[in-house]
PyMOL CGO cylinders between C-alpha atoms (Angstrom):
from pymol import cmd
from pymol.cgo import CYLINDER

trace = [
    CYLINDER, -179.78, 18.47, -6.22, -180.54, 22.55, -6.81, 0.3, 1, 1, 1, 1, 1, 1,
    CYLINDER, -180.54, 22.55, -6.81, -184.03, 21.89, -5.06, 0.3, 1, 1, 1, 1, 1, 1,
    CYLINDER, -184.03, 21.89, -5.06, -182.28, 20.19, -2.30, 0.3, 1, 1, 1, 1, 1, 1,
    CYLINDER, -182.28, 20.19, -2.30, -179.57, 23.01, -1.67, 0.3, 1, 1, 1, 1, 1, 1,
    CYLINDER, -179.57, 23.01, -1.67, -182.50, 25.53, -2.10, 0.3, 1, 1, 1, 1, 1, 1,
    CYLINDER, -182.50, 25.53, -2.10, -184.62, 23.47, 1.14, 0.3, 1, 1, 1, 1, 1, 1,
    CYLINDER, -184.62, 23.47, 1.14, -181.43, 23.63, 2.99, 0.3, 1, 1, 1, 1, 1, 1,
    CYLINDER, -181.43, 23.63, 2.99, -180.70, 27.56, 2.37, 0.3, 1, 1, 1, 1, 1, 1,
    CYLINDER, -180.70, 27.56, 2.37, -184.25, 28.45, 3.44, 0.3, 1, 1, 1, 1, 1, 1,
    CYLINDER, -184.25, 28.45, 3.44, -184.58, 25.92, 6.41, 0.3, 1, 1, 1, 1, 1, 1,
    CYLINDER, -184.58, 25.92, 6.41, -181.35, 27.63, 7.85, 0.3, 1, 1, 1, 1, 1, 1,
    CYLINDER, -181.35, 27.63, 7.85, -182.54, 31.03, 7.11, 0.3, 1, 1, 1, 1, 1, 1,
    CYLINDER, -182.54, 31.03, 7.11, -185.78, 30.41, 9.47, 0.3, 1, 1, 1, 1, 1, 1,
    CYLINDER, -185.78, 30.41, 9.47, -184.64, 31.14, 12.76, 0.3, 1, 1, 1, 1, 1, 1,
    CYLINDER, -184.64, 31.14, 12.76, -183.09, 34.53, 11.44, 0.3, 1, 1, 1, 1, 1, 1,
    CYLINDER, -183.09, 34.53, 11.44, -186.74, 35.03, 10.52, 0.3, 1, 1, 1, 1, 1, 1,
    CYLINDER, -186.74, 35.03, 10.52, -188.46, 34.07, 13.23, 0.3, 1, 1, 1, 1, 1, 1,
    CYLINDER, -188.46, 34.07, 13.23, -186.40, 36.28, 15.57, 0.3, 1, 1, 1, 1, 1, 1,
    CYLINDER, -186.40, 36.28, 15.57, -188.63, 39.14, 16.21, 0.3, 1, 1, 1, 1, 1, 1,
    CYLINDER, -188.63, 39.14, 16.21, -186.83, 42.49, 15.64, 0.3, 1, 1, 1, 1, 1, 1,
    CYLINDER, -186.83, 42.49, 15.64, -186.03, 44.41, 18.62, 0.3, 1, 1, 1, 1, 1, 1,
    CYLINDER, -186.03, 44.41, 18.62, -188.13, 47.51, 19.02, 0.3, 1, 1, 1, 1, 1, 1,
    CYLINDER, -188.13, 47.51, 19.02, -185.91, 50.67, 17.84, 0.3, 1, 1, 1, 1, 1, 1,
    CYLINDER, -185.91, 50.67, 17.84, -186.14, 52.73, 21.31, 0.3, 1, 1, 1, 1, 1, 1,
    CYLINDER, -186.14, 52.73, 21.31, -184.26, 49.20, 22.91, 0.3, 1, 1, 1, 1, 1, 1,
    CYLINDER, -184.26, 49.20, 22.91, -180.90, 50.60, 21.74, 0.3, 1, 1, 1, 1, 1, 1,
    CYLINDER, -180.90, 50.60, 21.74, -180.66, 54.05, 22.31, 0.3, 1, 1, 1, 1, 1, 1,
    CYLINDER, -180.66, 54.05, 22.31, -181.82, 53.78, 26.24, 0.3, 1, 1, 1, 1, 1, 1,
    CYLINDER, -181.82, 53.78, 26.24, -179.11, 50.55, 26.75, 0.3, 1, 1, 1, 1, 1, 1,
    CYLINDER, -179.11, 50.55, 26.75, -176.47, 52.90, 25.40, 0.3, 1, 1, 1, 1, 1, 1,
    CYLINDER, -176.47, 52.90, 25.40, -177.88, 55.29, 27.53, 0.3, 1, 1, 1, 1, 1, 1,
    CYLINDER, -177.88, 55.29, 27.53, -177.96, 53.17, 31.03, 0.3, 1, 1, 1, 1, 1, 1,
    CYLINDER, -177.96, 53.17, 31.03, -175.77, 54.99, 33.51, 0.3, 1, 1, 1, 1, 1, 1,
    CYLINDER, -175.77, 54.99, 33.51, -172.85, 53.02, 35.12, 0.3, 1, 1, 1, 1, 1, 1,
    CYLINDER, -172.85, 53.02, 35.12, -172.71, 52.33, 38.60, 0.3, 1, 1, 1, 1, 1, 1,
    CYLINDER, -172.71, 52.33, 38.60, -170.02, 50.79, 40.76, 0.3, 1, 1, 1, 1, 1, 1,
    CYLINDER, -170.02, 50.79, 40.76, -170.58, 48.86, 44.33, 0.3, 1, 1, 1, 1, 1, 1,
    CYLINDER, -170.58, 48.86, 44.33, -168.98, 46.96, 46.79, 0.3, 1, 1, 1, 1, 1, 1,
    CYLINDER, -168.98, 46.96, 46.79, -170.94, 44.01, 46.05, 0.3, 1, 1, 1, 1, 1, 1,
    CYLINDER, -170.94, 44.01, 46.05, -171.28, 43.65, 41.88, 0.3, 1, 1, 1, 1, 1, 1,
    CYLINDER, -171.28, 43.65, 41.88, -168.04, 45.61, 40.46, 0.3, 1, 1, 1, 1, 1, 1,
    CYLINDER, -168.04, 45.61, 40.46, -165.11, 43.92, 40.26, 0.3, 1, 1, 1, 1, 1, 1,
    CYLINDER, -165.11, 43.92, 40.26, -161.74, 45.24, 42.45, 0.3, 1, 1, 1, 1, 1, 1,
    CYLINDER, -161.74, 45.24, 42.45, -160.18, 45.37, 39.14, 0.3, 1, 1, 1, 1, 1, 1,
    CYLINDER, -160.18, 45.37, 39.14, -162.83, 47.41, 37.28, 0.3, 1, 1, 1, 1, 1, 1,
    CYLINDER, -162.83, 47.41, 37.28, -162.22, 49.85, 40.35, 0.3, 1, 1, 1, 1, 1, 1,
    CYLINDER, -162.22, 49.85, 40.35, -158.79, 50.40, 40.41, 0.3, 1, 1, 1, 1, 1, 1,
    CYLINDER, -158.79, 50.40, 40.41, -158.44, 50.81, 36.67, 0.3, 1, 1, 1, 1, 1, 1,
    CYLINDER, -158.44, 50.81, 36.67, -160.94, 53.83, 36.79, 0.3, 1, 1, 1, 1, 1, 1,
    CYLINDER, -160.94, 53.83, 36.79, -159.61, 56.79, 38.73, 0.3, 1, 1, 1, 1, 1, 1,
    CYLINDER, -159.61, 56.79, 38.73, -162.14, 58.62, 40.41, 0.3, 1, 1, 1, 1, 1, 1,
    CYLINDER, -162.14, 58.62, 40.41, -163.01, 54.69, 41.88, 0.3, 1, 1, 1, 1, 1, 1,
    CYLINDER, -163.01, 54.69, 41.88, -159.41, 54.23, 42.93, 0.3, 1, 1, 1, 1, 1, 1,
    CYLINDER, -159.41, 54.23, 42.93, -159.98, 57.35, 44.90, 0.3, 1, 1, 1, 1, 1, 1,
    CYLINDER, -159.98, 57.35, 44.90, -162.85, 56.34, 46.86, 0.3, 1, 1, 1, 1, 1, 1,
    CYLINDER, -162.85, 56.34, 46.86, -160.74, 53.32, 47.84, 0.3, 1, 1, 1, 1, 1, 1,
    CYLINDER, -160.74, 53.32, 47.84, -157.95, 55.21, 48.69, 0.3, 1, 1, 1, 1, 1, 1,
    CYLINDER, -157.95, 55.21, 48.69, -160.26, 57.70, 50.84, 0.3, 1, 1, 1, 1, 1, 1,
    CYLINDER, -160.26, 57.70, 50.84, -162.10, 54.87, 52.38, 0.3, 1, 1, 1, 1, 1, 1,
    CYLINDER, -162.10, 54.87, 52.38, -159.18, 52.20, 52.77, 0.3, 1, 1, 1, 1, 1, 1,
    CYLINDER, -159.18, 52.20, 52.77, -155.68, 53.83, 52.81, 0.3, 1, 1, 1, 1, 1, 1,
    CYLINDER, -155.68, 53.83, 52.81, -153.31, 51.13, 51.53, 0.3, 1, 1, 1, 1, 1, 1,
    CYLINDER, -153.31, 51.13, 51.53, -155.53, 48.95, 49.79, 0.3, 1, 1, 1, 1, 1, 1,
    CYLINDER, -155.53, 48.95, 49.79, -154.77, 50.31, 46.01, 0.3, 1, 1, 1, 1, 1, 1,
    CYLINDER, -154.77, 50.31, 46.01, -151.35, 49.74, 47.12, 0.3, 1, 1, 1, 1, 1, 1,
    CYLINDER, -151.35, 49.74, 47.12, -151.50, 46.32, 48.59, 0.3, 1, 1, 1, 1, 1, 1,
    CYLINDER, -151.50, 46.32, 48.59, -148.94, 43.88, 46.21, 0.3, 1, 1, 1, 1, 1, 1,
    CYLINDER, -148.94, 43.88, 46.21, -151.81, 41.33, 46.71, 0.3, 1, 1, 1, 1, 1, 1,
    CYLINDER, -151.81, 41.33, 46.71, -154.63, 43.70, 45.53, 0.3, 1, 1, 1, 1, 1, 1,
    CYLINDER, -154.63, 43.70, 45.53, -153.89, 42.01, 42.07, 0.3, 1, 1, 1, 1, 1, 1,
    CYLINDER, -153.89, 42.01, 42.07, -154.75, 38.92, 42.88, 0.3, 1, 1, 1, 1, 1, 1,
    CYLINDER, -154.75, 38.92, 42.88, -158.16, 40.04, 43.92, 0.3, 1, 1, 1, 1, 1, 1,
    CYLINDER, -158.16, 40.04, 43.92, -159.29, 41.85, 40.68, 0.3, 1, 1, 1, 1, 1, 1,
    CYLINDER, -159.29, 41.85, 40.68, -161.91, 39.95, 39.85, 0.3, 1, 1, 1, 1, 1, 1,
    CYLINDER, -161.91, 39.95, 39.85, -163.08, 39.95, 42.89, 0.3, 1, 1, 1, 1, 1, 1,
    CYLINDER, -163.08, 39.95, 42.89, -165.44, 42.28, 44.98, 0.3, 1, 1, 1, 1, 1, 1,
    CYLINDER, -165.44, 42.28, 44.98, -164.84, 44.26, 47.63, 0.3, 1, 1, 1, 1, 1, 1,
    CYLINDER, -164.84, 44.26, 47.63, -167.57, 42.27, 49.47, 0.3, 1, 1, 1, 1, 1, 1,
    CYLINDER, -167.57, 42.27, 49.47, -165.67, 39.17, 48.39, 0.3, 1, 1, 1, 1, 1, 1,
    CYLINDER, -165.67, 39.17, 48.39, -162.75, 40.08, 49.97, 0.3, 1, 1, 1, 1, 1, 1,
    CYLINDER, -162.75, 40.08, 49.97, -164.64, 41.09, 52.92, 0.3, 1, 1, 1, 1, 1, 1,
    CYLINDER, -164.64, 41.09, 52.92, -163.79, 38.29, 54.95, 0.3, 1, 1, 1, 1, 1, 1,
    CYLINDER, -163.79, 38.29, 54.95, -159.99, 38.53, 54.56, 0.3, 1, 1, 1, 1, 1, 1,
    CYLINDER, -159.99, 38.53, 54.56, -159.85, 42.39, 55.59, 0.3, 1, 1, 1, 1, 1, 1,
    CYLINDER, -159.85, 42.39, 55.59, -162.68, 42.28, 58.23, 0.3, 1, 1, 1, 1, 1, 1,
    CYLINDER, -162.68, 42.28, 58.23, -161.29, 44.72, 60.31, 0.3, 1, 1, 1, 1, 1, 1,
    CYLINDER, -161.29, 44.72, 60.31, -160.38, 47.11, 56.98, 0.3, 1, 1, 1, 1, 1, 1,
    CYLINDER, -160.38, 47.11, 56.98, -164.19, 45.91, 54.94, 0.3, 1, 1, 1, 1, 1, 1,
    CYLINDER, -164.19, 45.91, 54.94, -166.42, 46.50, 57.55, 0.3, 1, 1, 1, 1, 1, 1,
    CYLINDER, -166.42, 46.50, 57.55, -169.93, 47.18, 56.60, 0.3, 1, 1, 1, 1, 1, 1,
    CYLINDER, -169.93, 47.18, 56.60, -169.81, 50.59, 57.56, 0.3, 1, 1, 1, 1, 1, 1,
    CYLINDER, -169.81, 50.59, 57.56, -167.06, 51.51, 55.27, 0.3, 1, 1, 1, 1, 1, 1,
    CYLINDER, -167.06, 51.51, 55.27, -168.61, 49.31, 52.31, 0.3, 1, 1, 1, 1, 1, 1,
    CYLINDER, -168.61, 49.31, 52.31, -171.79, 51.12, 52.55, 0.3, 1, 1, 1, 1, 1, 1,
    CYLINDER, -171.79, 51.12, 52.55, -169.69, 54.72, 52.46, 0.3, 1, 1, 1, 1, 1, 1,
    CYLINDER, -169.69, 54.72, 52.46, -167.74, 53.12, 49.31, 0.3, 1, 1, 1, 1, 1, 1,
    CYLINDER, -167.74, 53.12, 49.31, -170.79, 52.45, 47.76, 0.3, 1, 1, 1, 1, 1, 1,
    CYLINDER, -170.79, 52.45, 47.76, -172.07, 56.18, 48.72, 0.3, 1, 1, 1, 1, 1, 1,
    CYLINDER, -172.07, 56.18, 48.72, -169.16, 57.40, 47.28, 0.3, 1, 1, 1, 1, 1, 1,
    CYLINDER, -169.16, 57.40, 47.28, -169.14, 55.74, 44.06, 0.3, 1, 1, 1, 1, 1, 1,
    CYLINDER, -169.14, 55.74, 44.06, -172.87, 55.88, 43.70, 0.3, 1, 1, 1, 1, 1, 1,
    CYLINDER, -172.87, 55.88, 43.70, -171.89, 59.75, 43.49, 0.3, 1, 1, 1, 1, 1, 1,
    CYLINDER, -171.89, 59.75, 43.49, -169.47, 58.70, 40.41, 0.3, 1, 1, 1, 1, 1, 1,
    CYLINDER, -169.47, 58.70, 40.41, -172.69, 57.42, 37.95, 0.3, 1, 1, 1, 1, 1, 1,
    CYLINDER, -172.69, 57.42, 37.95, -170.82, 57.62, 34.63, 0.3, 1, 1, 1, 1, 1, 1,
    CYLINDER, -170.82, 57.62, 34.63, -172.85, 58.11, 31.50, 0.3, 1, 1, 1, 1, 1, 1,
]
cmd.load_cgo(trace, "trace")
């Protein structure tokens, strides 16, 4: 019975030790990795909850931070919602959002 309970300890231990351990500079430089929002990959709710990203919105599309139905587009992207605000989303302002918050790398 103790030889059996033993086989079972050590065959669940073996995938702990086959995992290889990650090298020591892989944490440090993911800590490290800059944030950056965009119109395509951050979410509108991600955006509004950081100020300096709520600005460029406001700057870019007056009313839209103020919109009641903003909050049911949070977890969407601005290039999600692009289709319902056409004449608001165009490309040209997306691509000045996403010059303006490329400005706004956080560390």
């Amino acid at each position: 019975m103790r030889a059996a309970l033993l086989l079972v300890l050590a065959l669940a231990a073996m995938p702990a030790l086959a995992q290889p351990a990650a090298p020591a500079g892989d944490a440090p430089a993911a800590a490290a990795a800059p944030v950056v929002f965009s119109s395509a990959s951050t979410a509108i709710g991600t955006l509004l909850d950081d100020a300096a990203a709520k600005a460029v919105l406001d700057k870019n599309v007056p009313g839209l931070t103020t919109n009641p139905q903003i909050e049911m587009a949070r977890g969407m992207t601005l290039r999600d919602i692009q289709s319902y605000a056409a004449e608001q989303l165009t490309d040209t302002v997306l691509k000045q959002i996403d010059t303006d918050l490329a400005a706004l790398v956080r560390k």
